[in-house]
C-alpha positions in Angstrom: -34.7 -41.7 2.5 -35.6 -39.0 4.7 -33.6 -36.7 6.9 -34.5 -34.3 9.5 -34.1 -30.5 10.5 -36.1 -27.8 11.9 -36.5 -24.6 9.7 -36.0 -21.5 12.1 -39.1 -19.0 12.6 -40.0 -17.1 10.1 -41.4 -13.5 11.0 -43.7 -12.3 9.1 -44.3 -8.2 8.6 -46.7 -6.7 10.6 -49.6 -6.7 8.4 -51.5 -3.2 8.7 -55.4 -2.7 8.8 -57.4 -3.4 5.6 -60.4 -1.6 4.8 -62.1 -0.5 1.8 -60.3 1.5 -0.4 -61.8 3.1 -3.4 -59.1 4.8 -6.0 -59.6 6.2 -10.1 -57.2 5.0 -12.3 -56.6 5.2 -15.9 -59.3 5.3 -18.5 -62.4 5.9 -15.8 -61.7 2.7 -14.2 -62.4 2.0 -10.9 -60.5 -0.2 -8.0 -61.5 -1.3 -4.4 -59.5 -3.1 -1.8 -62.2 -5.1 -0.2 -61.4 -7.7 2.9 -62.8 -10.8 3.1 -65.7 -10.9 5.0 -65.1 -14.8 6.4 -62.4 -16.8 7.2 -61.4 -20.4 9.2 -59.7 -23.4 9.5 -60.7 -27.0 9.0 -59.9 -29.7 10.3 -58.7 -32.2 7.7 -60.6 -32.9 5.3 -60.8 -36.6 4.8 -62.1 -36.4 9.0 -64.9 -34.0 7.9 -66.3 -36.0 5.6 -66.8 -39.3 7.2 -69.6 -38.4 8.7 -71.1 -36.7 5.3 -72.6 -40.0 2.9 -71.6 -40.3 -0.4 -73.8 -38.5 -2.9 -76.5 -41.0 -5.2 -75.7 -39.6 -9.1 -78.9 -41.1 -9.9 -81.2 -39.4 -7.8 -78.6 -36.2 -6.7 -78.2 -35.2 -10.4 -81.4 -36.3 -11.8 -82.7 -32.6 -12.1 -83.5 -31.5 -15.8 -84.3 -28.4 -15.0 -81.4 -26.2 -16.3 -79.5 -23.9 -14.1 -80.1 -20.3 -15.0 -77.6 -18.1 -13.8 -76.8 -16.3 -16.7 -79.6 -14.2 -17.4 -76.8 -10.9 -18.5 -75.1 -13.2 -20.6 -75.9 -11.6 -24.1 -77.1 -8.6 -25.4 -80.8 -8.5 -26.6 -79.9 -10.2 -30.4 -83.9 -10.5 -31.2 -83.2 -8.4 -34.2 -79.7 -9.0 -35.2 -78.6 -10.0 -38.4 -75.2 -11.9 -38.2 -72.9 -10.8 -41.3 -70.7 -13.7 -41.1 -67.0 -13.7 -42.6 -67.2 -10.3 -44.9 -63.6 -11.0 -45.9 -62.5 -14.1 -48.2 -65.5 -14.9 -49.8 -67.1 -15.8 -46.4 -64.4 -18.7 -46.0 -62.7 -19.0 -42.9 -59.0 -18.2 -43.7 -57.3 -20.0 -40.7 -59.6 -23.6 -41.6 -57.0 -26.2 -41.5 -57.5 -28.1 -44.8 -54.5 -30.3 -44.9 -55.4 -33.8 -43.2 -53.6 -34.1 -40.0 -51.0 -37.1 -40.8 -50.0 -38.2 -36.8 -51.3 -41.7 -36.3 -50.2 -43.0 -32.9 -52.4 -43.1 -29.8 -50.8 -41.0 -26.6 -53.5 -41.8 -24.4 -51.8 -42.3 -20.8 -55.2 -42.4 -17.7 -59.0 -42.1 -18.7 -61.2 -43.1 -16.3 -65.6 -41.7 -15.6 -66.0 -38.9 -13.6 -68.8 -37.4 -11.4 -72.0 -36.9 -13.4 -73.5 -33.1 -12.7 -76.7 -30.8 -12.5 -78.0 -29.2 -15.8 -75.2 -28.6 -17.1 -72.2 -30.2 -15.4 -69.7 -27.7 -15.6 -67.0 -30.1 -15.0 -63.6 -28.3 -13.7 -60.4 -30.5 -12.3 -56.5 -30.5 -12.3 -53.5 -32.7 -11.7 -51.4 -32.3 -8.7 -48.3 -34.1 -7.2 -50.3 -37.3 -6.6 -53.8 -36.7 -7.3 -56.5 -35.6 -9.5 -59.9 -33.0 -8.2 -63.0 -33.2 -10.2 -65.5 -30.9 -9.4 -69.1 -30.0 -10.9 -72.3 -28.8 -10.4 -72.5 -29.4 -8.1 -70.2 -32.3 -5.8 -66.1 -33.3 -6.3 -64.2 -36.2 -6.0 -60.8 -37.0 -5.4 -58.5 -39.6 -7.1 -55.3 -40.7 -7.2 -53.4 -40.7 -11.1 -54.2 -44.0 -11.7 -58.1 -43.3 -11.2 -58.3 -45.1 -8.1 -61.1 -42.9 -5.9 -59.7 -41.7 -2.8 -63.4 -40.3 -1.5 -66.8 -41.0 -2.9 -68.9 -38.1 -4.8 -69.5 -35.3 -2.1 -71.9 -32.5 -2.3 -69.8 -29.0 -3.2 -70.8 -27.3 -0.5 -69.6 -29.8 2.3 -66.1 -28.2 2.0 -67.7 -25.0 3.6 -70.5 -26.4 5.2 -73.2 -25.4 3.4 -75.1 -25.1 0.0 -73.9 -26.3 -2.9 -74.7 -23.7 -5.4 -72.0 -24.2 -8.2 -69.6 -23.1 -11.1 -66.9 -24.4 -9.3 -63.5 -23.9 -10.6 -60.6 -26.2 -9.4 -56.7 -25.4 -9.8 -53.5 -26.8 -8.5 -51.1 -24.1 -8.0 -48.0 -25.3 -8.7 -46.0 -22.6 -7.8 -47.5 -23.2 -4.1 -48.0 -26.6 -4.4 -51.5 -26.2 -3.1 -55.2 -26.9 -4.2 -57.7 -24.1 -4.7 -61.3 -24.8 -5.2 -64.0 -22.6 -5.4 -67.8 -21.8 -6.1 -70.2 -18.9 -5.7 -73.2 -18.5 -3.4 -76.1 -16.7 -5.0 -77.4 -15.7 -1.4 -75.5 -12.7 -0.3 -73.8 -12.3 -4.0 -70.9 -14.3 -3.0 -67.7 -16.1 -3.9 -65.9 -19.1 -1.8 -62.5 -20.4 -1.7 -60.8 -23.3 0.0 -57.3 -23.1 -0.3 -55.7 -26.5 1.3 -52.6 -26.3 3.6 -50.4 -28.9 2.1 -50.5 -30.5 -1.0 -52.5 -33.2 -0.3 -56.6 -32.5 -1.2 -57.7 -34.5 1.4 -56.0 -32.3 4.4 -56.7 -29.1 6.1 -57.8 -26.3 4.1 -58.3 -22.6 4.9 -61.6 -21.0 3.5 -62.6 -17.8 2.3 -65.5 -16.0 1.8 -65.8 -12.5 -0.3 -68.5 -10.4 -0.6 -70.2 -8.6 -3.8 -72.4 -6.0 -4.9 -74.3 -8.2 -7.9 -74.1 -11.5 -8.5 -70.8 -12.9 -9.9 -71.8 -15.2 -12.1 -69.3 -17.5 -14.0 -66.3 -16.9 -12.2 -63.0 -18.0 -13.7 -59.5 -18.0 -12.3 -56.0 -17.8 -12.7 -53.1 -18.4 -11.0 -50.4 -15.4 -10.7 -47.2 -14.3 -8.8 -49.3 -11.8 -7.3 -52.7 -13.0 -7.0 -55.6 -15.1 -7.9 -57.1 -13.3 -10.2 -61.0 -13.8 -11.5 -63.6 -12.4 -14.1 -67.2 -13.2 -13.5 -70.0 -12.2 -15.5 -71.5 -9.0 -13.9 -72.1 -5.8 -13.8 -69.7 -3.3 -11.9 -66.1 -4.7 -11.1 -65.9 -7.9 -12.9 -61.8 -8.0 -12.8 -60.9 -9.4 -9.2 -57.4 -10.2 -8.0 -57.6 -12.1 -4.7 -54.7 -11.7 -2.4 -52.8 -14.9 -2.9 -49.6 -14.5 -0.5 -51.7 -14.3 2.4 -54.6 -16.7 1.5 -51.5 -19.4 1.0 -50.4 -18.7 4.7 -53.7 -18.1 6.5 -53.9 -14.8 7.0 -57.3 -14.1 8.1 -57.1 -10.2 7.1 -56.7 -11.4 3.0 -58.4 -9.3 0.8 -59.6 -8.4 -3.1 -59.0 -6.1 -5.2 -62.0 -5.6 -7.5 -61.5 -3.3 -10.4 -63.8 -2.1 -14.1 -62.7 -2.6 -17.2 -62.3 -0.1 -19.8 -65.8 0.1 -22.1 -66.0 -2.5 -24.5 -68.0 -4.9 -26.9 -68.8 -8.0 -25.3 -70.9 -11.2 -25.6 -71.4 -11.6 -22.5 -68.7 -10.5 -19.5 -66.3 -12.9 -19.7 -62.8 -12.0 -19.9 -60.0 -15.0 -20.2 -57.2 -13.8 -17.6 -54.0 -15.4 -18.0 -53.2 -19.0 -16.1 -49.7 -19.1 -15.1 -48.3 -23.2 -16.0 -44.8 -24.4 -16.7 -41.6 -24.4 -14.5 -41.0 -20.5 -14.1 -43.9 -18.6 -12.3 -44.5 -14.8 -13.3 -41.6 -12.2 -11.8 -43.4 -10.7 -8.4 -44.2 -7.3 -10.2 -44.8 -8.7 -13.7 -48.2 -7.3 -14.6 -51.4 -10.2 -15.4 -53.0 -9.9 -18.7 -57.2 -10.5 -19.5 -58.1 -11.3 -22.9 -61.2 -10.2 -24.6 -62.8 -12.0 -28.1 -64.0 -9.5 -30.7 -66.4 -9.6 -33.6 -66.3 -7.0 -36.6 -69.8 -8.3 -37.1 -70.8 -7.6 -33.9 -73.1 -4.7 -34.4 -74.9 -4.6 -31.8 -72.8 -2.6 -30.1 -73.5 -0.3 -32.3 -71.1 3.0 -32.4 -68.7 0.5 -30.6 -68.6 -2.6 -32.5 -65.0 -3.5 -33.1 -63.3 -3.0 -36.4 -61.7 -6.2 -36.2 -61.7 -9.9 -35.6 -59.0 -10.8 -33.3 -58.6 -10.2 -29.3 -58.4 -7.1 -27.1 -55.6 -7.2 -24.7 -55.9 -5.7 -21.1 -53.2 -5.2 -18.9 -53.8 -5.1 -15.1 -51.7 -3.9 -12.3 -51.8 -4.9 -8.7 -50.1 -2.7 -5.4 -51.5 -4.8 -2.0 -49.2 -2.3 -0.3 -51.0 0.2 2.2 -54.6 0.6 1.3 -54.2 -1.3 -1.8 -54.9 -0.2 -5.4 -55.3 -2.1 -9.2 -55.9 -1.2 -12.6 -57.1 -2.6 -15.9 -55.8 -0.9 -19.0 -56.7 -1.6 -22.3 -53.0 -2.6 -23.9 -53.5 -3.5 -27.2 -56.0 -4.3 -30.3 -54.6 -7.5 -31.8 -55.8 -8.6 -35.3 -56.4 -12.0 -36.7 -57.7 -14.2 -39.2 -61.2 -13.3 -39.4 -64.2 -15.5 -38.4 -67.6 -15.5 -37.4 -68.0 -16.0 -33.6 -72.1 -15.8 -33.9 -74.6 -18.9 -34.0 -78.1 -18.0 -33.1 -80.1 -15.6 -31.2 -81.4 -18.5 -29.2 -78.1 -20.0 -28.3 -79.9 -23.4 -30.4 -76.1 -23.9 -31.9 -74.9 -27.2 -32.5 -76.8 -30.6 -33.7 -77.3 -33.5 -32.0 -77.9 -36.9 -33.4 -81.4 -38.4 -32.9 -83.3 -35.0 -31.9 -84.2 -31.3 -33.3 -82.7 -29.8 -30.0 -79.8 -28.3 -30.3 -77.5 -27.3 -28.0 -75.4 -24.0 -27.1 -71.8 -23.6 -27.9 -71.2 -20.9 -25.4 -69.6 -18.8 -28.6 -68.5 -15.1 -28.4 -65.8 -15.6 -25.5 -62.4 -17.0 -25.2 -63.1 -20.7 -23.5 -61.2 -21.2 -20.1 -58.5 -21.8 -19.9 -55.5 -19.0 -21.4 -52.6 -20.7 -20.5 -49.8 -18.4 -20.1 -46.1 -19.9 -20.5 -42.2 -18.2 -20.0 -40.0 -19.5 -22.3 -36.1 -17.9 -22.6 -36.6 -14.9 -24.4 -40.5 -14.6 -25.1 -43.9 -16.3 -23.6 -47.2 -17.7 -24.9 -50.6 -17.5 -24.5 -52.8 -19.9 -26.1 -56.5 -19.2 -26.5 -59.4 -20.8 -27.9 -63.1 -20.0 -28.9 -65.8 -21.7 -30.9 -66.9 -20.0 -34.6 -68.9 -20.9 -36.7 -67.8 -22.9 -39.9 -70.8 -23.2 -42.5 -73.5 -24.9 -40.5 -71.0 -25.9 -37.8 -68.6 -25.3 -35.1 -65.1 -25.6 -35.2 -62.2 -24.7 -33.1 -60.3 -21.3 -33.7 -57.1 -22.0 -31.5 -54.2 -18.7 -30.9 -50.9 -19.0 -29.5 -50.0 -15.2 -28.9 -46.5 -14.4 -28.2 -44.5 -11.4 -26.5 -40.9 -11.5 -26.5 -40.5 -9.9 -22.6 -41.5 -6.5 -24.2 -44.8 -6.4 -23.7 -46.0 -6.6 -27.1 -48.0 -9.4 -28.1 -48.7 -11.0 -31.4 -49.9 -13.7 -33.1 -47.1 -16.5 -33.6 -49.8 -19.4 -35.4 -53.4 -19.6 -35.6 -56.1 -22.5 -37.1 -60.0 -23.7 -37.0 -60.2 -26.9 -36.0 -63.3 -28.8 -38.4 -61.9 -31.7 -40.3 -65.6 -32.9 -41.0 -69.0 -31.9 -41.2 -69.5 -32.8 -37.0 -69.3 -29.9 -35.1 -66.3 -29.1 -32.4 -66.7 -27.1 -29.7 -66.2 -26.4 -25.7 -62.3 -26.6 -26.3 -59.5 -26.3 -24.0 -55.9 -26.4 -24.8 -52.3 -25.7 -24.0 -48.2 -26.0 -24.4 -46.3 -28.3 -22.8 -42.8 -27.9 -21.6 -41.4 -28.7 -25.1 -43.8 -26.3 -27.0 -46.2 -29.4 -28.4 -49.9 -28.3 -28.1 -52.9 -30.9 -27.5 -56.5 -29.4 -28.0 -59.8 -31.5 -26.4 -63.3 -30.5 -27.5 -66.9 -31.9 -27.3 -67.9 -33.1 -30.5 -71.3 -33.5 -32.1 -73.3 -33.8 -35.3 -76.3 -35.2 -37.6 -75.2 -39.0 -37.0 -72.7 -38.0 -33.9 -73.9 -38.2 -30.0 -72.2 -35.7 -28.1 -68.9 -37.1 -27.3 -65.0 -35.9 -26.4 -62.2 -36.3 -28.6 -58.3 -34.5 -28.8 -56.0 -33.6 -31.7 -52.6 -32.1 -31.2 -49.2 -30.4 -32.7 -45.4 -30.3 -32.3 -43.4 -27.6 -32.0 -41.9 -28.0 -34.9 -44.8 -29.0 -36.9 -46.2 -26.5 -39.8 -47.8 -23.3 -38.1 -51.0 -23.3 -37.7 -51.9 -27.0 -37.9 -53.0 -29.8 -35.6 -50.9 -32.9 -37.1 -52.1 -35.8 -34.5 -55.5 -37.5 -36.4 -58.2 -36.6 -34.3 -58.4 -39.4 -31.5 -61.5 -40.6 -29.5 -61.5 -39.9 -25.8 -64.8 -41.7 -25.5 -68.3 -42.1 -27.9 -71.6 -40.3 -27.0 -74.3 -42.6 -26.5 -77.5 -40.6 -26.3 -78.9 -37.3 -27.1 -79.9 -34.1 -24.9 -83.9 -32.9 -24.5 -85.3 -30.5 -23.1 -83.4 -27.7 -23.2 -79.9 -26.7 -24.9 -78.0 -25.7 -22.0 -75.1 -28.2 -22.1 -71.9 -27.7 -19.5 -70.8 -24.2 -20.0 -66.6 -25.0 -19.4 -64.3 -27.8 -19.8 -60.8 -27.9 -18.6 -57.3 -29.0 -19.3 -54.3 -28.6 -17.0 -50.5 -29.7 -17.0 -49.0 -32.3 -15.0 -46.8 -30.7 -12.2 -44.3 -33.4 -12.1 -43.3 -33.5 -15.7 -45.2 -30.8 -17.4 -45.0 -33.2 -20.1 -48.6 -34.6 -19.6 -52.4 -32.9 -20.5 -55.3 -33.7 -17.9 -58.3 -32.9 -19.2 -62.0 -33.3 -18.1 -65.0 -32.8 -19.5 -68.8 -33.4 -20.3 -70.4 -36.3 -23.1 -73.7 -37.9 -22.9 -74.9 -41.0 -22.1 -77.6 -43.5 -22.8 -80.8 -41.9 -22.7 -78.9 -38.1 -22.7 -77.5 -38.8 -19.4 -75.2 -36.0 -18.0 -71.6 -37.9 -18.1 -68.4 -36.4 -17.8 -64.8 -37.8 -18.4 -61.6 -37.5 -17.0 -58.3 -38.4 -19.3 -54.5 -37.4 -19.8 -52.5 -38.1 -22.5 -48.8 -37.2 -23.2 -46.5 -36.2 -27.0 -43.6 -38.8 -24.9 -46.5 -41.5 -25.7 -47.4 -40.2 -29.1 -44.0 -40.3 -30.1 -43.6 -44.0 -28.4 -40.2 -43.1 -27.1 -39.5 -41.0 -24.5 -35.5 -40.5 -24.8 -36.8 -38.5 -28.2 -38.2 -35.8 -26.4 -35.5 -33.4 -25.0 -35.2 -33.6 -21.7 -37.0 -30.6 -19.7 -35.6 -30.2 -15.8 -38.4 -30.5 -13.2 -37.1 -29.5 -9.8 -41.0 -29.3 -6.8 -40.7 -28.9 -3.4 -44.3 -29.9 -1.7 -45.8 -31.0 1.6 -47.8 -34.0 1.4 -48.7 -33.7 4.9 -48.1 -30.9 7.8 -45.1 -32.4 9.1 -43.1 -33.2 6.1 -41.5 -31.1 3.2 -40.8 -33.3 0.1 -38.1 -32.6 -2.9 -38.8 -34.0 -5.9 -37.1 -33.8 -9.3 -36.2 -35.6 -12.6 -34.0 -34.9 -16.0 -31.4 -32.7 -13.8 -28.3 -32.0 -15.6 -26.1 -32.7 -12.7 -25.8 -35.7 -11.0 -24.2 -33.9 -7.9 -26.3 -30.7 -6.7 -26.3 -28.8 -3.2 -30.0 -28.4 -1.7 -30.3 -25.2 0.0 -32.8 -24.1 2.3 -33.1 -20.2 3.3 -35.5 -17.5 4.9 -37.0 -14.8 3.2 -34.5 -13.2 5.4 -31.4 -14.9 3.2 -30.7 -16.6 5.9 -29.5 -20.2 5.4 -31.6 -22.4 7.0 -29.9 -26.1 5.7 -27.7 -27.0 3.0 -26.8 -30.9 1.9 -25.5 -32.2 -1.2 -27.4 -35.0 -3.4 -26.7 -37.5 -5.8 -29.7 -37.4 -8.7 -28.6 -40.2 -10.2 -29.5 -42.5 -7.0 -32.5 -41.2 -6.2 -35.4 -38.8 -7.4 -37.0 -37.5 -4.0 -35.9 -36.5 -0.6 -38.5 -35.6 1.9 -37.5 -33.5 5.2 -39.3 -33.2 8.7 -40.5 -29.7 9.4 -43.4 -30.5 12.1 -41.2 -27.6 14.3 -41.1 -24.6 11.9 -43.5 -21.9 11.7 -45.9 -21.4 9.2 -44.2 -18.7 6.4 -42.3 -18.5 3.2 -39.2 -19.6 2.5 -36.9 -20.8 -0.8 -35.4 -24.1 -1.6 -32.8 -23.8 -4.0 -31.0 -26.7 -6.1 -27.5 -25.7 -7.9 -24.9 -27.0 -9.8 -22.8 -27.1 -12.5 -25.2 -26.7 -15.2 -28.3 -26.5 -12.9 -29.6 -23.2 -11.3 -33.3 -24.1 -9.8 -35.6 -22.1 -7.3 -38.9 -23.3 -5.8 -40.7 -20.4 -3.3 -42.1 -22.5 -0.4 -45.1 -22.2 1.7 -45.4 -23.8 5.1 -48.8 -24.5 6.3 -50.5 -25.2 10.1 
């Protein structure tokens, strides 16, 4: 059923004159409001590209020469001499020991994705109705059930030219909008589409952003206050890029790029919370960046760290007037200790049927951090690859800070049930506190493959209780070099938050680049869904330019009032609904202006809030 109205103008603030703004701040750090130096509009999307042919995988991706990009990613470890676990007889404490004891199989989609250079990097995430792969260095788009709603396009058709790669893709579901994104070595540059509406297929606005040195590996997050990025560099590697205005359009968008305080480091890659669930971030709630430490990383030398566990930075954002940031280190956080160093070479982890080995990317915290509000405390969950005898396993942390800012650690495990080795994981929380965990997974008599685990909330601390399930089977084994993809990725579904998405790389017959795309949900695992408690989703999107769409399930009330209002208060519309006879209700808004504006659903025993964001 739809129903029509037109929203009254929004007016936006006058928006005063960015430049570059350079401005100290605690502990040395530096911060600079920098404008973007490009911006336009496309036309849609799914128009641009019928006159751009579907890439060939064969031919498109049959490079083997590795991409080498990361020249700065470790110190010179010629001469290092890796201690290991110094505490508990060299064991891992955290190693999960006890057999995980969950049988059934929550698999919900799976379907191949697009293949990719050397290495893939494969990046996606769910929306409303579709899924976005991207790699290096093409995407394509799909609907949920894996039906492909374009063919493999090179990356760099969104923006009209090269297609350089580490893309990153992320649905922000507080804006109900895609963002995808990739660097361009010439010019030292990042790029970011940003679409209009919720559907990937439509108009998106791009923006381009300047660097001193290359920023290589970027990886996002999604904030109340701004995209925020790290990138492997030298200089101001902690980004925050002005999300407000880059939702609307606003062509005078900027960054803030600031330092980080000194610290030991891998490489420079620093995980920066990812804002998922219901509930975004308050608007002045300061981010958070993550940092892996190593007691046994002494090449550092008078700075190695005196502990195993994660350095917390906190970072704070003002776009007001010439704009300043800062990144603080807030906190030295312990943990179970573990060895986080392979080889010198990066020659890591063993394939079946060849002496090359390949890298397991170890000594960072793998994207994503998913950050989570909960009523009275949040979560972070992390995740890096250590080492575990001859192997890698899966050390997996879920942080928590009960709205004080302090954070601890709530559980922790390594994730080895055998003598294969586990590695490239993602994970996270869904909206009733279960946690799934996918990995690559590799050994002697294993081809690299992908395969998923998972807990309850209410499980024992510290343990994955699903049995270890099978996403798909390697076929082949890698030559030639051990770069394999650098990132995996696993998001939340948006309409349920009940529901993991995951994509990542395998091999195929003859070491063939392959990556998968799969989601799987703890309603399946469980094989009933009235046993899960029932978690209120309440999204307001716009599939297309000229419609606004309300869509929500598991309300508490069957009868709630819908009301539409400026940023001014002003109430815009107001209409009661019955949830119990239906679960959407779109509206016609071809008339309004492009702005912000908040949809509110109340009741009895219901009090939801979406912010909205018009797009032209």
């Amino acid at each position: 059923m739809k129903k029509s109205f037109t929203l009254a103008s929004l007016l936006l603030a006058a928006v005063g004159s960015v430049f570059s703004q350079e401005t100290s701040n605690e502990e040395g750090t530096v911060s600079k409001k920098i404008p973007c130096t490009s911006f336009m509009k496309t036309p849609a999307l799914r128009d641009i590209l019928k006159t751009i042919p579907d890439i060939d995988e064969e031919t498109y991706f049959a490079n083997t020469e590795p991409k080498d990009h990361k020249q700065d990613r470790y110190h010179d470890l010629t001469d290092y001499v890796d201690p290991g676990i110094t505490e508990n007889g060299g064991v891992d404490p955290a190693l999960q020991t006890t057999p995980a004891w969950r049988k059934e199989n929550w698999l919900k989609a799976q379907w191949s994705g697009t293949g990719g250079l050397f290495p893939p990097d494969p990046t996606g995430a769910a929306g409303q109705d579709y899924y976005v792969q991207a790699v290096n260095s093409a995407y394509r788009i799909w609907d949920k059930d894996g039906d492909p709603q374009i063919g493999p396009k090179p990356l760099g058709s969104i923006w009209g030219g090269a297609s350089d790669g580490d893309p990153i893709v992320m649905y922000d579901r507080y804006a109900e909008r895609w963002f995808i994104s990739q660097f361009r070595i010439s010019g030292n540059k990042i790029l970011i589409a940003i679409s209009q509406t919720s559907d990937p297929l439509g108009e998106y606005y791009l923006y381009e952003f300047s660097f001193f040195n290359f920023p290589d590996y970027p990886k996002y997050s999604v904030w109340s206050n701004a995209y925020f990025m790290t990138a492997n560099m030298s200089g101001n590697n902690g980004v925050a890029y002005e999300r407000e205005k880059m939702l609307i359009g606003d062509p005078t968008a900027s960054m803030i790029t600031m330092s980080f305080p000194s610290h030991c480091q891998f490489f420079r890659s620093t995980a920066t919370a990812y804002a998922e669930g219901p509930d975004a971030p308050d608007d002045d709630e300061p981010g958070w960046f993550f940092s892996l430490q190593d007691n046994g990383w002494t090449f550092c030398g008078g700075g190695t760290p005196s502990y195993d566990g994660v350095k917390i930075f906190k970072v704070d954002i003002d776009w007001s007037g010439s704009g300043s940031g800062s990144i603080t280190t807030h906190q030295d956080l312990s943990t179970a200790s573990f060895d986080s160093f392979f080889t010198s070479s990066w020659d890591d982890i063993t394939q079946k049927g060849t002496s090359q080995r390949l890298d397991a990317v170890a000594g960072i915290f793998m994207y994503k951090a998913q950050y989570r509000r909960w009523d009275g405390y949040n979560t972070v969950i992390l995740t890096a690859t250590v080492q575990v005898g001859a192997k890698a396993g899966i050390r997996w942390i879920e942080l928590r800070e009960n709205n004080d800012e302090t954070w601890y650690v709530h559980q922790e495990g390594t994730w080895s049930p055998d003598s294969d080795s586990r590695w490239m994981g993602n994970a996270a929380m869904d909206a009733n506190g279960n946690i799934a965990l996918a990995y690559s997974c590799a050994g002697p008599d294993t081809y690299a493959g992908l395969r998923y685990t998972g807990r309850f909330k209410d499980d024992p601390l510290g343990e994955m209780t699903v049995q270890e399930q099978i996403a798909v089977e390697g076929e082949g084994s890698q030559t030639g070099g051990n770069r394999y993809g650098d990132y995996s990725q696993m998001t939340m579904d948006p309409t349920n938050d009940m529901t993991f998405w995951f994509t990542g790389e395998w091999l195929g017959t003859g070491g063939n680049r392959r990556t998968e795309i799969f989601s799987f949900s703890s309603w399946h695992l469980l094989g009933d869904e009235e046993e899960q408690p029932l978690v209120p989703i309440f999204n307001a999107y716009q599939p297309n330019g000229d419609e606004l769409t309300l869509r929500w399930n598991d309300i508490a009330d069957e009868i709630v009032t819908i009301t539409l209002i400026d940023m001014s208060g002003k109430v815009i519309a107001q209409e009661e609904l019955n949830t119990a006879n239906q679960s959407e209700q779109s509206y016609n808004v071809a008339n309004n202006a492009t702005g912000i504006y908040m949809v509110h659903m109340t009741g009895e025993n219901t009090q939801l809030s979406k912010k909205i964001y018009i797009g032209r």
